[in-house]
C-alpha positions in Angstrom: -23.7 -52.5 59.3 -26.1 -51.5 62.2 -24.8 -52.3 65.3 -27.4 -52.9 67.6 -31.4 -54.1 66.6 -33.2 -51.0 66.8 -36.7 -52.1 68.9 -40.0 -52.6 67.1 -41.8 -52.4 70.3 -41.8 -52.0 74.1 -39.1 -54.4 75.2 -38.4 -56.3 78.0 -40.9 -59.4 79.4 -40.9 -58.0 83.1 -43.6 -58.2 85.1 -42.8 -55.4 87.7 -42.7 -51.5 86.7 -39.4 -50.0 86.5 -40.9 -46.3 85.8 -41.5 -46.2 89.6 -38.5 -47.1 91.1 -35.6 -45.9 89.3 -33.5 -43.0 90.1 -33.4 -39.9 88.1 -30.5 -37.3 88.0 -32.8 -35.1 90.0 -33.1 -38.5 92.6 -30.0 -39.6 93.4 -29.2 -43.2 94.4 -29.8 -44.8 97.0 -28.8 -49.1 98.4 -31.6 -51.2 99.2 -31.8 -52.3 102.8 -30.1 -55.1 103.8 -26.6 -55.3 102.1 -24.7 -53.8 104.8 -21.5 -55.7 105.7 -21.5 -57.6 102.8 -18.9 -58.6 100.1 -18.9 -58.1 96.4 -16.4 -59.3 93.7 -16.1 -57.3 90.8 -14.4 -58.6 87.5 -13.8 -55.7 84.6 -11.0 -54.4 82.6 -8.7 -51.9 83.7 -9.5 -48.6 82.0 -13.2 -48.8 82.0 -14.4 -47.8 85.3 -14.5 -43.9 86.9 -12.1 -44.0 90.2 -14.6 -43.1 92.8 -17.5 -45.5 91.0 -16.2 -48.5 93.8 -15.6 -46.5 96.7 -19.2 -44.3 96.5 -20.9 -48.3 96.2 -19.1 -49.4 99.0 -20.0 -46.0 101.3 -23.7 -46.1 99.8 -24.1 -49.2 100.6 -21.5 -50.7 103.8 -20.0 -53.1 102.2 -16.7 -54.3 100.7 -15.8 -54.6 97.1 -12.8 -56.8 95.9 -11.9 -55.3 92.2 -9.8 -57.2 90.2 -8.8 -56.5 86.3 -8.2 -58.4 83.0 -6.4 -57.2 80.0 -9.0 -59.5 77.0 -12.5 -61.1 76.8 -9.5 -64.2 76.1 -8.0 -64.1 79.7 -11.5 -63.3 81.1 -13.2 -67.0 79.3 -10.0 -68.7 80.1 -10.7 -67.9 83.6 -14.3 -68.4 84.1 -13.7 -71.6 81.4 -11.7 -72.9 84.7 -14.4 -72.2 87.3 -15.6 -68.9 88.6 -13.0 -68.7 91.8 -16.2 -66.3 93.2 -16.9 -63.2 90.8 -19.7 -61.5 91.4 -19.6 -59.2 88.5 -18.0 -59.5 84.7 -18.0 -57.4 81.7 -17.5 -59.1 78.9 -17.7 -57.7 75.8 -20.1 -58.1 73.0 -18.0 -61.0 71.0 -17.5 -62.8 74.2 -21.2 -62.9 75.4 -22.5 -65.5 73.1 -20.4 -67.7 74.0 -20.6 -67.2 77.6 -24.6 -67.7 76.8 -24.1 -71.4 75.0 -21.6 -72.6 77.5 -23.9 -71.9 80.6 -21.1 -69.2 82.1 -23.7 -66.4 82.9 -26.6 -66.3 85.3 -29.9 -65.3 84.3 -30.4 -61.5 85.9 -33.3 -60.5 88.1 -34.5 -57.2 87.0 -36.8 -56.6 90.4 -33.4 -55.3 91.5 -32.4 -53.3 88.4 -35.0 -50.4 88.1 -32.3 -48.9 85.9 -32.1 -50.8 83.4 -35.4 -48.2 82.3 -32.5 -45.6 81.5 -30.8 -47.7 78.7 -31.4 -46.4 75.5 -33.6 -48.9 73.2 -31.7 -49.3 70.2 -28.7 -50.9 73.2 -31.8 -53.6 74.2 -32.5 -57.0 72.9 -29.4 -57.5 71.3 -29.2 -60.9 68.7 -27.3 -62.4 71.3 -29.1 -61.9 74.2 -32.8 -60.8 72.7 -34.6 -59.9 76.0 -31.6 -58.9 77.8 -32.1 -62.4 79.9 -28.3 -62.6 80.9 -26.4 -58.9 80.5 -27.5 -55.6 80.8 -24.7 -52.6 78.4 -22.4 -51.1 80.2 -20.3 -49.2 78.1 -19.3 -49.3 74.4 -16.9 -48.0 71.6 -14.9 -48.4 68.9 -11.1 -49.5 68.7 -8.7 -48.4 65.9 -5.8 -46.2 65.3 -4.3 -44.1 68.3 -1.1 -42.2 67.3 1.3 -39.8 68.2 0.9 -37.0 65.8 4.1 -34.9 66.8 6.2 -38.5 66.0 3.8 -39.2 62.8 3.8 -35.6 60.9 0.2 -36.3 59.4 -3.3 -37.1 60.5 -4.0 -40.8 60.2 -7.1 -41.7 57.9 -6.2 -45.6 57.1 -5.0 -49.2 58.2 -2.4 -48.9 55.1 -1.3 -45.9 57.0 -0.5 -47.9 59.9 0.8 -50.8 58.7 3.3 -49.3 56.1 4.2 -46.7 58.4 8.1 -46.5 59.1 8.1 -46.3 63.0 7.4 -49.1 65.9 4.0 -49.2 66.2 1.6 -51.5 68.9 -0.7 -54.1 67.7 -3.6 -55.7 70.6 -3.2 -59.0 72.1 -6.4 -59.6 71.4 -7.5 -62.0 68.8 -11.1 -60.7 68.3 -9.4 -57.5 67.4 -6.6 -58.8 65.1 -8.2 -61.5 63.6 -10.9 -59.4 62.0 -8.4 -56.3 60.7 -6.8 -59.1 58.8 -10.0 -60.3 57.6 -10.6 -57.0 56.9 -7.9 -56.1 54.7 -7.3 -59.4 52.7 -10.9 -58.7 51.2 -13.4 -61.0 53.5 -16.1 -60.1 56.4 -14.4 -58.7 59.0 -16.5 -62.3 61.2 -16.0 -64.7 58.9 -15.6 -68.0 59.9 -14.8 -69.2 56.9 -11.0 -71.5 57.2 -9.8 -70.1 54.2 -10.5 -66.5 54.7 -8.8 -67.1 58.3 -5.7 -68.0 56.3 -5.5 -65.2 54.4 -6.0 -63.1 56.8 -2.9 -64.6 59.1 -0.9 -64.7 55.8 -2.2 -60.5 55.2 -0.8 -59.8 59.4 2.0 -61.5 58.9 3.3 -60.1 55.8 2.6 -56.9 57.2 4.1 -56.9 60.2 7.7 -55.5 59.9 7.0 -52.5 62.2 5.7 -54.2 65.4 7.6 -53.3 68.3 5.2 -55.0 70.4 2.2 -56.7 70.8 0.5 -54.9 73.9 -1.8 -55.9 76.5 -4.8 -53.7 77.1 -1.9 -51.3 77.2 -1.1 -49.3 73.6 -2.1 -46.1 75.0 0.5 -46.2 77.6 3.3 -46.7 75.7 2.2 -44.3 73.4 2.3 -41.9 76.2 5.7 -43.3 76.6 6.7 -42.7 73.5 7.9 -46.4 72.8 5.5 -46.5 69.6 4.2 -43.9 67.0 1.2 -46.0 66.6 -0.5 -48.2 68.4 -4.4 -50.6 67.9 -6.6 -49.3 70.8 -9.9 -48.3 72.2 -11.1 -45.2 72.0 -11.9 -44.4 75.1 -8.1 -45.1 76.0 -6.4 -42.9 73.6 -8.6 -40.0 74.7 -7.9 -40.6 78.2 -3.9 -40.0 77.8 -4.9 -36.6 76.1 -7.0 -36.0 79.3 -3.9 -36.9 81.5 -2.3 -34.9 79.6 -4.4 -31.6 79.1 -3.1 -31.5 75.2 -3.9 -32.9 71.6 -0.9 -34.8 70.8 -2.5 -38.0 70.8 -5.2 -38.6 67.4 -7.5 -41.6 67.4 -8.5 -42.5 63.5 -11.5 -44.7 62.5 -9.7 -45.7 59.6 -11.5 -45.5 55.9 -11.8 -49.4 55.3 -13.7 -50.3 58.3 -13.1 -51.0 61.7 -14.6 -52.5 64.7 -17.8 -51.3 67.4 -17.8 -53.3 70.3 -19.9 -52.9 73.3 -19.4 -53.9 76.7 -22.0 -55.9 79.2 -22.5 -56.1 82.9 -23.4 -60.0 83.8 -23.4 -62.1 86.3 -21.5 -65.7 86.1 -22.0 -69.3 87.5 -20.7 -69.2 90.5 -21.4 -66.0 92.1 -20.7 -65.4 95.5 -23.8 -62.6 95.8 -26.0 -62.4 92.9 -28.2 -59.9 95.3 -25.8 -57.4 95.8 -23.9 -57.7 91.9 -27.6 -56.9 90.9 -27.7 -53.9 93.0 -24.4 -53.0 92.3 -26.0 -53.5 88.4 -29.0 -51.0 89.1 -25.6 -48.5 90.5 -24.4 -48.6 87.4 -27.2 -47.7 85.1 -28.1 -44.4 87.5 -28.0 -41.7 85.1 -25.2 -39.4 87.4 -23.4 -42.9 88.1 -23.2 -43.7 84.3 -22.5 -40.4 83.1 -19.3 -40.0 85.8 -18.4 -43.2 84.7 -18.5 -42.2 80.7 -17.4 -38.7 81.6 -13.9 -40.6 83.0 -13.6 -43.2 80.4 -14.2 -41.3 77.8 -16.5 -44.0 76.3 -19.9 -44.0 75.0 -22.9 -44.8 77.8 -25.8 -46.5 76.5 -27.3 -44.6 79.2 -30.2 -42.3 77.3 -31.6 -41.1 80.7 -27.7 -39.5 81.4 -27.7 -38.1 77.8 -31.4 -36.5 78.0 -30.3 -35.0 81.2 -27.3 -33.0 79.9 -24.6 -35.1 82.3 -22.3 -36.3 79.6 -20.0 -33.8 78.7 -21.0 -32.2 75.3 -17.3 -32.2 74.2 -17.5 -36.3 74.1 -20.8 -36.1 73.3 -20.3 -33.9 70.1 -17.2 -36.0 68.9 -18.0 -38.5 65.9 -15.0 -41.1 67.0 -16.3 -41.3 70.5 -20.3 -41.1 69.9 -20.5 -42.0 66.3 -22.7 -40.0 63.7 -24.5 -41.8 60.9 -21.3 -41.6 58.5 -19.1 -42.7 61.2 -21.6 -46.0 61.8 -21.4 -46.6 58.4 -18.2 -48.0 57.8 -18.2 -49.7 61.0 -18.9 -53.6 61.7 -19.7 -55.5 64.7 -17.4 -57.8 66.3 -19.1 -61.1 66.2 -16.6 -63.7 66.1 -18.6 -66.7 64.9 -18.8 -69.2 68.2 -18.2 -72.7 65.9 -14.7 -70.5 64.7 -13.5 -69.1 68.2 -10.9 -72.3 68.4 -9.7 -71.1 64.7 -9.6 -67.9 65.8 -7.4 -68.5 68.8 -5.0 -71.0 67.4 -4.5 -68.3 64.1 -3.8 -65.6 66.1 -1.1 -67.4 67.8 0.5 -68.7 64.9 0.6 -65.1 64.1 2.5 -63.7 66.9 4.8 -67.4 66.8 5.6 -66.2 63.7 6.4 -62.4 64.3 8.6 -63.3 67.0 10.2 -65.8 65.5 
């Protein structure tokens, strides 16, 4: 399945240039005038950011940025679903954002303050969600699937039977638009389906099959991996590679397993209820300057969307090069994209607890 719609002509309905005004790797960035002394509230998870992305905004430009983290698109609707307490920023990722859209949660963007948005590769643009890119710009994106210890595993990892026979603790996600699909996925159904009965099976396939979970992790498998409190654990790429950074060895594989598994993307908006839409745009335009995005992909080890960082040579070639982290043609292949189907996101929700009601029960 294709994950993004590939462009069948110049996108974007702007009616301003962007060629002119945004950076390059050979023009650094620069803050507009005017921001100085100002506050911004940033909303993202917890592994997906460099560590000197906040503090170079907030010297660049004078101002002060409040970061705070979530652990699941869940706990980030739950929150905004209450009332936007004053983000500026979220990153929600791409099963989230549709229904961000239809419940009025996200601001449309002005793009006469994003001049980056020029360096985002095409094929990232005009997503079915969000066709002209009215609401979210990408940020970041990947894949999640098996991260494992190979010294407490003895083999290389090539499938979710693998995992879920294997005779060791291993980590599932707390994440039901990453659980909810590998069950669809290996009782036999569309990895989205909506359909009530395939949502059944696919609780009945998790819980039947859950004999070796030692835990069911926050946005957290790869620590306790590094820990060595599970041989296996469901993660993100980007966060399996980073504990082999941390590291400096190869102990920890990643495996896009052979029946399918999930791409997801992540995207920069801003939601009802922002504080400083101005400055989150800026902050926005930050984000999308090839050095900037390359730094922040070089950190996180995840795939940028960014094509002006990639044409320039900043993303290091050993990411760059690796299938699992920017996926080839056969790696896309037997990938899906997470689209949770909106009218099903209550069935969803209420399945995956009955799973994890019924795993620690």
């Amino acid at each position: 399945m294709r994950v993004f719609r590939l462009l069948a002509a110049a996108c974007c309905l702007l009616t301003f240039s962007l060629a002119t005004a945004q950076s390059t790797p050979d023009s650094p960035w620069t803050c507009p005038e005017g921001y100085a002394g100002q506050q911004l509230n940033v909303f993202n998870w917890s592994t997906y950011i460099a560590e000197d992305t906040i503090a170079n905004f907030e010297t660049l430009c004078g101002i002060t940025v409040t970061y705070d983290v979530y652990d699941s698109d869940d706990a980030l609707l739950n929150r905004l679903r209450q009332g936007n307490p004053g983000y500026d920023i979220v990153i929600p990722g791409d099963a989230s954002v549709p229904l961000m859209i239809s419940e009025g949660l996200l601001e449309p963007l002005d793009f006469s303050r994003i001049p980056n948005y020029a360096n985002i590769a095409d094929a990232y643009k005009n997503t079915l969600f969000d066709p002209d890119n009215v609401y979210t710009v990408p940020y970041l994106s990947g894949t999640f699937g098996i991260g494992y210890d190979r010294e407490s595993v003895g083999a290389e990892v090539t499938s979710w039977e693998q995992f879920f026979s294997h005779d060791g603790p291993v980590a599932w996600v707390d994440d039901s638009r990453a659980m909810i699909p590998i069950g669809l996925l290996m009782a036999g159904h569309d990895p989205n389906s909506g359909d009530p009965q395939d949502i059944a099976d696919a609780k009945a396939y998790l819980i039947a099959n859950s004999a070796n979970v030692a835990v069911i992790a926050a946005d957290d498998g790869q620590e306790l991996l590094a820990r060595g409190e599970v041989d296996m654990a469901i993660e993100y790429n980007g966060d399996i590679f980073q504990i082999n950074l941390d590291c400096e060895c190869d102990q920890y594989g990643y495996s896009l397993p052979i029946e399918g598994s999930g791409f997801s993307a992540g995207f920069i908006g801003v939601p009802v209820g922002a504080q400083n839409q101005p400055l989150a745009e800026v902050f926005i335009d930050y984000l999308l300057d090839p050095q900037v995005a390359a730094d922040i992909a070089n950190y996180t080890t995840y795939p940028s969307p960014n094509q002006a960082a990639i044409d320039a040579g900043l993303i290091d070639p050993l990411l760059l090069e690796n299938p699992d982290i920017y996926p080839d043609e056969a790696t896309l292949a037997r990938l899906f994209y997470i689209q949770t189907p909106p009218e099903a996101e209550e069935l969803y929700l209420a399945t995956w607890d009955e799973v994890k009601i019924a795993i620690s029960g």
